[in-house]
Each structure stands twice: as structure tokens, then as C-alpha cells.
C-alpha positions in Angstrom: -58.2 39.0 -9.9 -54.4 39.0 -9.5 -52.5 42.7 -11.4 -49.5 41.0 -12.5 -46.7 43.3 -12.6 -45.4 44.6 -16.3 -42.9 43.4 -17.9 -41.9 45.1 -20.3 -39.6 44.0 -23.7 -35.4 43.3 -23.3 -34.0 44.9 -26.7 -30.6 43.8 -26.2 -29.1 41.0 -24.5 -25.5 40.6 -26.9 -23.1 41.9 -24.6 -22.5 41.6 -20.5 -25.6 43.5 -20.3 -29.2 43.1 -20.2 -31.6 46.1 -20.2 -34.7 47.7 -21.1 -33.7 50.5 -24.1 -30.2 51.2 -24.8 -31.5 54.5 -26.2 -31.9 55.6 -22.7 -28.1 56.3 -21.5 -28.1 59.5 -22.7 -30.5 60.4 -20.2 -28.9 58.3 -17.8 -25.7 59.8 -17.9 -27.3 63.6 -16.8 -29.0 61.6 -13.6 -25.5 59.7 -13.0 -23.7 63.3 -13.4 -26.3 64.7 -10.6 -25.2 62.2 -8.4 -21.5 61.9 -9.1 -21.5 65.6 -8.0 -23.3 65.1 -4.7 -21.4 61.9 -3.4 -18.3 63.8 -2.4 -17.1 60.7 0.2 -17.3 58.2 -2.6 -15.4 60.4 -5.1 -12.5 60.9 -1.9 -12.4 57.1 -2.3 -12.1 56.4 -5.9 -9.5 59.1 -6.3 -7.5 57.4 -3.9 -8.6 53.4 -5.4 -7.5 54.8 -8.2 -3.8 54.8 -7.3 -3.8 52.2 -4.7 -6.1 49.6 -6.0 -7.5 47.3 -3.4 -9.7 45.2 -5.3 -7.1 44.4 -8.1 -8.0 41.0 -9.4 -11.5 40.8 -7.7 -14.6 40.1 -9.5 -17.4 41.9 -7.5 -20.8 40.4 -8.0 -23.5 43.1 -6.6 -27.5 42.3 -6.3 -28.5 46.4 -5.5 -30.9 48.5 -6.4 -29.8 49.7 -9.8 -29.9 54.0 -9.5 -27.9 56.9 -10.0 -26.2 56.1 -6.8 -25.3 52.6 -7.6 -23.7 54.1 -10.8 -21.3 56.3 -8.8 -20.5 52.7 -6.1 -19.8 50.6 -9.7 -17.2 53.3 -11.0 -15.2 53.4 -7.6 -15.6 49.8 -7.4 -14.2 49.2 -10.9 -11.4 52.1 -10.5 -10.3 49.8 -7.6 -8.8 47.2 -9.8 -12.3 45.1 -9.9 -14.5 43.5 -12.7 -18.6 44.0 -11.9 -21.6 42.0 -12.7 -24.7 43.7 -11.9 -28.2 42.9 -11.1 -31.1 45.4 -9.3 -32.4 43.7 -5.9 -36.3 44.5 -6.8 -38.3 43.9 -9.7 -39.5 47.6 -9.6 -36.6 49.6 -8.2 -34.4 49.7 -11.6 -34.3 53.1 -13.2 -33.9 51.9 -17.1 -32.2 54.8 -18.0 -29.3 54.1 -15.5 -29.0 50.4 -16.3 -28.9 51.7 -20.3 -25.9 54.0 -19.3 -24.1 51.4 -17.7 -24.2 48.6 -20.0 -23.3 51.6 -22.7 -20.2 52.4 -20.7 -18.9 48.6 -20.9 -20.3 47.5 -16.7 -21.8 44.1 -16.7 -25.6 45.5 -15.9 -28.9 42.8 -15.8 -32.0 45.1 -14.9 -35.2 46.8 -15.6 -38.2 48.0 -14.1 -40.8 45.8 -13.9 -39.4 42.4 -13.8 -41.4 39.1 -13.2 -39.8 37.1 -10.2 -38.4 35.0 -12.5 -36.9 37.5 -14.9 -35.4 39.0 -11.1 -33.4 35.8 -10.6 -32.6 34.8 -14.5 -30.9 38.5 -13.6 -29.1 37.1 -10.3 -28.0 33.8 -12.0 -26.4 35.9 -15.2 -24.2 37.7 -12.5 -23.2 34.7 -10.4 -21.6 32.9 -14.1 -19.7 35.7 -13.6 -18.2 33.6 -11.0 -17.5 35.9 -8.2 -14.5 36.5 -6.0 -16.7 39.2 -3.6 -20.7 39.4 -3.1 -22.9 42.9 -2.4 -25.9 42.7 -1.2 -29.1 44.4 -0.6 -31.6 42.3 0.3 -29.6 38.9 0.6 -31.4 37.7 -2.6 -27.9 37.1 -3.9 -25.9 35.3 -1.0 -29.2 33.2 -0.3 -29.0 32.3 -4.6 -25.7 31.0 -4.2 -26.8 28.6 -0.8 -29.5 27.3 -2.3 -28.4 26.9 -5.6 -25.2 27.5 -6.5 -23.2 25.9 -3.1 -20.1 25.3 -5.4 -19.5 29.2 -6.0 -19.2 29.9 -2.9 -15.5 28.0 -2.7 -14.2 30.9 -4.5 -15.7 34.0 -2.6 -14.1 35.0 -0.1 -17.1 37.0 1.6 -19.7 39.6 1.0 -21.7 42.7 2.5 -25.1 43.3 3.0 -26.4 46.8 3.5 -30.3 46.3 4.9 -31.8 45.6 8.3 -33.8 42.5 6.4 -30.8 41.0 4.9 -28.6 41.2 7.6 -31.6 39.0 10.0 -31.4 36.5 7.1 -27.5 36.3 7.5 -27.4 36.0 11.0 -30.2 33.1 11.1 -27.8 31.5 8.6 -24.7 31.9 10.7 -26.3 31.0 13.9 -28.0 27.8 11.9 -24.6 27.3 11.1 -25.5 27.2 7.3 -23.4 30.3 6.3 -20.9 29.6 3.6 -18.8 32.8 3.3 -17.9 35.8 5.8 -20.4 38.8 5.3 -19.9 42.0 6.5 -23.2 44.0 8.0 -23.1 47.3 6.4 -26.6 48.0 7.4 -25.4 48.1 11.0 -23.1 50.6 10.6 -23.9 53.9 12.4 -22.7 55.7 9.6 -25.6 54.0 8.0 -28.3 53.5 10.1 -28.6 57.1 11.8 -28.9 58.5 8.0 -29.3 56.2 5.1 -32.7 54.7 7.4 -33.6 57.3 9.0 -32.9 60.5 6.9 -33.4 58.5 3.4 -36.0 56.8 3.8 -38.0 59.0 5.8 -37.5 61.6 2.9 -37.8 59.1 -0.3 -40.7 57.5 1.2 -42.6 60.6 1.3 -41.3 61.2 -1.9 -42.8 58.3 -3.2 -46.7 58.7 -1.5 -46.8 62.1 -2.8 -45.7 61.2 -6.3 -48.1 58.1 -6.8 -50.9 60.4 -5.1 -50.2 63.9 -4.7 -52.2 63.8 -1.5 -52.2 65.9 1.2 -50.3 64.8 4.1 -51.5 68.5 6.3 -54.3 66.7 8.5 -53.9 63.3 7.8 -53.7 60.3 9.9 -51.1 58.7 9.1 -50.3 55.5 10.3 -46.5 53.9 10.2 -46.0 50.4 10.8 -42.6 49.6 13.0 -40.4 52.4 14.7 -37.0 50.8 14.2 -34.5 53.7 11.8 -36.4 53.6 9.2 -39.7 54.1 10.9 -38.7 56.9 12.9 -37.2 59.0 9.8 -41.0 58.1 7.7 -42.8 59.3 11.1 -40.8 62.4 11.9 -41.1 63.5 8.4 -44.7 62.9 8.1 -45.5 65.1 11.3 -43.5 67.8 9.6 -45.5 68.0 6.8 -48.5 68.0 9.3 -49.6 64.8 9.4 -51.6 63.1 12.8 -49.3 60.1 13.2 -49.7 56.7 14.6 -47.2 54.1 15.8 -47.5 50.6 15.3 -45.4 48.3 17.4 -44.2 44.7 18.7 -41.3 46.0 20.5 -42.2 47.5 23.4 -38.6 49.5 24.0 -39.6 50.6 20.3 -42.8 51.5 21.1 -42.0 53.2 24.3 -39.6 55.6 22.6 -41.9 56.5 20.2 -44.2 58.1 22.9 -41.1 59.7 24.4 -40.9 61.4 20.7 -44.5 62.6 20.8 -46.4 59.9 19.1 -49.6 58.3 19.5 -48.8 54.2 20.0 -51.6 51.6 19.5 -52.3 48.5 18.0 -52.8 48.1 13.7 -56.3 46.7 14.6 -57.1 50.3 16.2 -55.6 52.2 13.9 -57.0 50.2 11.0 -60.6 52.5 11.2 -58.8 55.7 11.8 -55.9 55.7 9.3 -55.9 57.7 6.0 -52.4 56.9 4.6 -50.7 53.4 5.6 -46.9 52.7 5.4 -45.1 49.4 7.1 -41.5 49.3 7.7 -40.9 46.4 10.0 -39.4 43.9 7.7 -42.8 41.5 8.8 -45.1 39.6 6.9 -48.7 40.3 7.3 -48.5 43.6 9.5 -52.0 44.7 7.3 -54.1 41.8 6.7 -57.7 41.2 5.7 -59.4 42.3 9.2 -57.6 45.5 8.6 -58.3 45.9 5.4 -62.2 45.6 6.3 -61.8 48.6 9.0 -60.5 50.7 6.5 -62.0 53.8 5.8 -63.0 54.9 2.3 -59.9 56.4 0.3 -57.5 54.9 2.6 -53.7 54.6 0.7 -51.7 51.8 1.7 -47.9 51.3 1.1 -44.6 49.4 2.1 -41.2 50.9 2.4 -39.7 47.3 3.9 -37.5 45.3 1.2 -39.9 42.9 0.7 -43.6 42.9 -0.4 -44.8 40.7 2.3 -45.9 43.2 4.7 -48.9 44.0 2.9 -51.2 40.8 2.6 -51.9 41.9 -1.2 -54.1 38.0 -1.6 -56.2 39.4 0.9 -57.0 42.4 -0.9 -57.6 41.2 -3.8 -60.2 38.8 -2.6 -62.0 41.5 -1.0 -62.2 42.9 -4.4 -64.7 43.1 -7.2 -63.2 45.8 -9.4 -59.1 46.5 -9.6 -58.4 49.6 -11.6 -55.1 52.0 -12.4 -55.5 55.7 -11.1 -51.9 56.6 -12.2 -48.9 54.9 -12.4 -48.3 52.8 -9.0 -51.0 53.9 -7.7 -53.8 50.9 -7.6 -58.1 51.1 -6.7 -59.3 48.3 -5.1 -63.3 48.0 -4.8 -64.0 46.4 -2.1 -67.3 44.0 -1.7 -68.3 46.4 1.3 -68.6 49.4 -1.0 -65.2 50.9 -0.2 -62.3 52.0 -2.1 -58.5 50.8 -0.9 -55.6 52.2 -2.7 -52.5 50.3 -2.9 -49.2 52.1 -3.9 -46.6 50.3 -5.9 -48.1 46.5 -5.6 -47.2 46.5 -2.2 -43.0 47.1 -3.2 -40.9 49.1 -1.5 -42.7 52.6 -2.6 -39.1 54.9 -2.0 -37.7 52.7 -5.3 -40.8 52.1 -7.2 -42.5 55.0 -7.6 -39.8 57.6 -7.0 -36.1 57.8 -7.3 -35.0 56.2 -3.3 -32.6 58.1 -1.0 -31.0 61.3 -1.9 -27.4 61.2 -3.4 -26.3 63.0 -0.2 -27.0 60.1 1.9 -26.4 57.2 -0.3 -22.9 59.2 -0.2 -22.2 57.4 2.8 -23.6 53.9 2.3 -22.0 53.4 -0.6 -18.4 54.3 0.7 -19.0 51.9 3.9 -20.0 48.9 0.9 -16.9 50.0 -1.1 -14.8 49.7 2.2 -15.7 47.2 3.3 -15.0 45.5 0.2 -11.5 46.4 0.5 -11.6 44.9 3.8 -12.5 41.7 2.5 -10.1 41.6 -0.4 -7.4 42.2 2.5 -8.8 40.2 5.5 -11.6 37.8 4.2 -9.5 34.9 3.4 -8.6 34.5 7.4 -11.9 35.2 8.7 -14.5 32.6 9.8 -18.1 32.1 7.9 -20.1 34.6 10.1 -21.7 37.9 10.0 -18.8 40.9 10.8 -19.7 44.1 11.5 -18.4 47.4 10.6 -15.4 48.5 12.7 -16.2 51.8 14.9 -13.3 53.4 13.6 -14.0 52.7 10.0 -17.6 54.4 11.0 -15.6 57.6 12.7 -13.2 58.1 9.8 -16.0 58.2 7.6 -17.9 60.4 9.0 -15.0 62.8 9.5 -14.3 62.3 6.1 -18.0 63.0 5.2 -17.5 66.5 7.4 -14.4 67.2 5.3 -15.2 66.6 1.7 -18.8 68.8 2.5 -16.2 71.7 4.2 -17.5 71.4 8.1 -14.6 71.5 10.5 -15.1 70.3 14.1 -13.5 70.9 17.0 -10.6 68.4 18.3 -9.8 67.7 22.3 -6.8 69.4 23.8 -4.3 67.8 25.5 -5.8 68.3 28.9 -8.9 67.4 27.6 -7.4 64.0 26.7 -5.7 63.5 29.9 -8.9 64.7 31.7 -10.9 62.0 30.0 -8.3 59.3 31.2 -8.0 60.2 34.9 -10.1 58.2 36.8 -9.1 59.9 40.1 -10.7 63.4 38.8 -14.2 64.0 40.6 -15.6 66.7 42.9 
């Protein structure tokens, strides 16, 4: 009884490109004009790459979700000097009409919503013979395709970046393994990141997403969220602002604790299975709701994921509990259970933020996207002398950005005085 995803028909595959409708740019280029306007960091950036150009000679391959944002990251990457060859990181995160843009404006694009897994990595293989100098990553799906397949690229790339929680685990188990072929640089740890692209955008897309694959209510609600690392804690405090009763799931018990601190209720799934009305895990986990949950469910309970992968959700097990799968809406599945009840699961299980709405605002992605474009540049500059680890992102490069985030939005700040400097230095100064 398995809903395979839909696929839906490539029009055009000639050129360095291959989408869904090329028809669609127009439409494309208003949502890419939205952003470009709001992603005042990133256009600071390219006005500057623009003269300097740090990536001059490098071909960038990138494996990221393909959006408005990701439009406005290729066009700073490209006025750097660079070449791009682009693939989306999820089968259902791709908005066609973005991808149609791009491959109409001459960037190497390979994307569309609603790709089979092997359509996904045809995408990811048409982007490595592209033969890469630098790698971006969301995900990892791209640095672990050239490991496992592709070993021999990897003597020309001289590193890459990785911008999620997920993908940078993977890298670090490679590194430690010893098994890492090129440098990578952990974007996603970036506080410049972290403290707003997890916890401000997703909190806010992923809410986004529930609401437009159900229009539920949240006022009332018990909703129950699955992991309170970033990402977590932005989905929970947004929920409770929109009323909801929320419950914190947790193996971490310093994660857990601090989520009582903020006011939440902490227990385990198998308790909050029976009382739940809307489900969403964001742990990075497989099986955090499996079949015993899904039996404890209560009538009408929504389900959802806003982790990178659709593991988290034991879909097999739902599905056998099923004897009647139907559509409501668009991402928005019924599952009729053999005990009577009613289980609906939102986007297949995929990261619901991307699939069913539009992912982070541009205002956040502002300063993602400027960390993955500088540290780029780093790597252009520096790779070639460092050693096949995981790097992270300098604090300084974090604190200019943020000031330069505070600048380009017009907030000034204050700035220590003198004896405010030497006050902070003087170890003798007490009572």
C-alpha cells in the first residue's frame, strides 16, 4: 500500500540544466526579486565579489535546496569569479519555478519537485561531471556521493561546507573514521546560523508548512515536538505563541532539562503518543514515531517531520497499519488505520518547512547564505593547506557578520570606550 511520490515530466534537458517547465521563470524571477530585496548581507557581499573576485577560476558544485534564496547564494557565488552546477538536496523541496529561472538565466540547475530517489542522485551525478573545484552542502548527500562513488573527484576539490546539524554528524563520523577525503567547513555550527536560521526559520516555516497542508488550528492543541536542540526550540516557542499545549520529547537530558526551564511539559513519545494532536520531530533520528505510537494515536492526529531526512517517521509502519490511504489536499495524506482511526501524515514524512511551504524566510536565509559564500572564499584562499577534517566557522567571521547584518538593516549599536576596554583587561579591578 506504498504512495510513491510523483514525479512529474522533465521538458527540457539540452542545456546545463534540467527542470520541470521552462515556462515557469517568469514567475520565478518575481519570487527571486522578493528575496534579492530582503537578503541585504548577501547583496553587501556580491557588490564587493564583484570587484574583488575570490572564487575566480573555481567551479562550485552545490547540493541545496533549490528556492528563492538559493537563487540570490548562486548570483554572489557566480559574481565571485565561479562557475555553478546545481542540484536541490530533497526530492520535494525544489520550487520549479526557481529552478526554471535559473536554468533561463544560463546557471547550471538539475531540480524539480517531486523527484524519485533515483532521479535525486541522476541530479547529484550531473553536477559532480561538472568536476568540481569546491562542494556546498545541505544534507551531505553530495560529499558522501563523491566517497562512495566518485573517490577520484575528490583529488581536485580542495574542500566544501555543509550547512545542517545532520550533515555536519555525518562529516564528523567521517573525519573521526578517518575516511574524510577533503576539508569541510561546518556552516551549520556557526552562531550566526544556529541562533536564527534553526531556531527563528524553522520554527516559523515549519508552522508555515502544518498550517498550509491543514489549515488547523494550533489555539488548544497539543502539540507534541520531537527533539529540543535549535530547531526544536524555535518549532516549540512558536507553537505556544499561537496557543498551542506543548510537549517535549527528549534523549538528552541537558536538552530536556532546559526545556522545563522554558516552560514546557517533558515526557516520553510513548506518553505523549495518546495525548498528542499535531506531531513534528526534529532530532535528526530514525524511528522517533514508530508503530506502538502510531497505535496510541488519537483520532485526527497530524504527523510531520522538519529533520533533513524522512527517517524520523517510520512511514512502513504506517502503512501497514493501514487499510485505506487517501489525499485530503496536497501533502496532506489519511491513513485508515485497522483499529478504526484516522492518521494524517504531512508531506510523506519530508521535511514539511520545504515541501509543503516555501522554507525559511529570506530575512534569515540572509545570513546562512553569506556564512556558505564565505566560507567559500575561505576555502578558495586556505583549503589547499588545510588537513581532511571538519573546520568550523571562525568567531570573528560570525561577529563581522552579524555586525554587518545590523548595518545593511540600519541598527547601530553601541561600541566600548576606552576605559571600558582597559576595565575589561584589568585583572586587579574588584571590590
Amino acid at each position: 500500500m506504498k504512495n510513491e511520490l510523483r514525479t512529474r515530466l522533465i521538458v527540457d534537458t539540452s542545456g546545463p540544466y534540467t527542470v520541470a517547465d521552462l515556462s515557469l521563470a517568469d514567475a520565478g524571477e518575481k519570487r527571486v526579486a522578493w528575496a534579492r530585496s530582503r537578503m541585504p548581507a548577501l547583496a553587501a557581499l556580491k557588490e564587493k565579489a564583484e570587484i574583488d573576485k575570490p572564487l575566480s577560476g573555481q567551479r562550485v558544485s552545490g547540493c541545496l535546496h533549490v528556492t528563492k534564496e538559493t537563487a540570490i547564494l548562486i548570483e554572489t557565488i557566480v559574481a565571485a569569479g565561479a562557475e555553478v552546477s546545481w542540484s536541490g538536496c530533497n526530492p520535494l523541496s525544489t520550487q520549479d519555478d526557481v529552478a526554471a529561472w535559473l536554468a533561463r538565466e544560463g546557471y547550471g540547475v538539475h531540480a524539480w519537485y517531486g523527484q524519485s530517489n533515483d532521479g535525486f542522485y541522476e541530479c547529484i551525478d550531473r553536477t559532480l561531471d561538472f568536476k568540481p573545484t569546491l562542494t556546498l552542502d545541505d544534507g551531505a548527500d553530495l560529499i558522501y556521493r563523491v566517497h562512495s562513488k566518485y573517490p577520484e573527484l575528490s583529488n581536485g576539490i580542495i574542500g566544501g561546507t555543509e550547512e545542517t546539524t545532520t550533515g555536519v554528524h555525518r562529516l564528523r563520523a567521517m573525519a573521526d573514521a578517518g575516511e574524510l577525503l577533503y576539508p569541510v567547513i561546518a556552516v551549520n555550527d556557526a552562531e550566526t546560523k544556529w541562533d536564527f536560521d534553526n531556531v527563528h526559520g524553522t520554527g516559523q516555516s515549519t508552522i508555515d508548512g502544518i498550517i498550509r497542508a491543514t489549515s488547523v488550528l494550533l489555539a488548544g492543541k497539543v502539540f507534541v515536538v520531537a527533539g529540543y536542540g535549535h530547531c526544536g526550540r524555535g518549532l516549540a516557542n512558536r507553537a505556544r505563541g499561537l496557543g498551542a499545549n506543548v510537549v517535549i520529547t527528549e534523549i538528552d537530558p541537558i536538552c530536556a532539562l532546559k526545556a522545563i526551564m522554558d516552560g514546557f511539559r517533558v515526557m516520553k513519545m510513548d506518553d505523549a503518543a495518546s495525548i498528542g494532536d499535531i506531531f513534528c520531530t526534529a532530532t535528526g533520528m530514525k524511528d522517533v514515531i514508530v508503530g506502538k505510537h502510531i497505535d496510541s494515536m488519537k483520532e485526527g492526529a497530524i504527523i510531520s517531520n522538519t529533520g533533513h531526512y524522512d527517517c524520523e517517521i517510520n512511514i512502513p509502519d504506517l502503512e501497514e497499519r493501514s487499510i485505506e490511504i487517501f489525499t485530503i489536499r496536497e501533502n496532506n495524506e489519511a491513513f485508515k488505520l485497522n483499529n478504526g482511526r484516522t492518521i494524517h501524515l504531512l508531506a510523506r514524512g519530508r521535511l514539511v518547512n520545504l515541501a509543503a511551504a516555501e522554507g525559511h524566510p529570506s530575512e534569515v536565509m540572509d545570513m546562512s547564505f553569506a556564512n556558505q559564500f564565505l566560507a567559500l572564499c575561505r576555502l578558495a584562499e586556505e583549503g589547499p593547506s588545510y588537513s581532511n577534517t571538519v573546520y568550523d566557522i571562525s568567531t570573528e567571521q560570525d561577529r563581522e557578520l552579524a555586525a554587518l547584518k545590523l548595518s545593511t538593516t540600519g541598527i547601530v549599536i553601541d561600541e566600548l570606550t576606552d576605559a571600558q576596554i582597559k576595565y575589561s583587561t584589568d585583572y586587579s579591578a574588584g571590590t
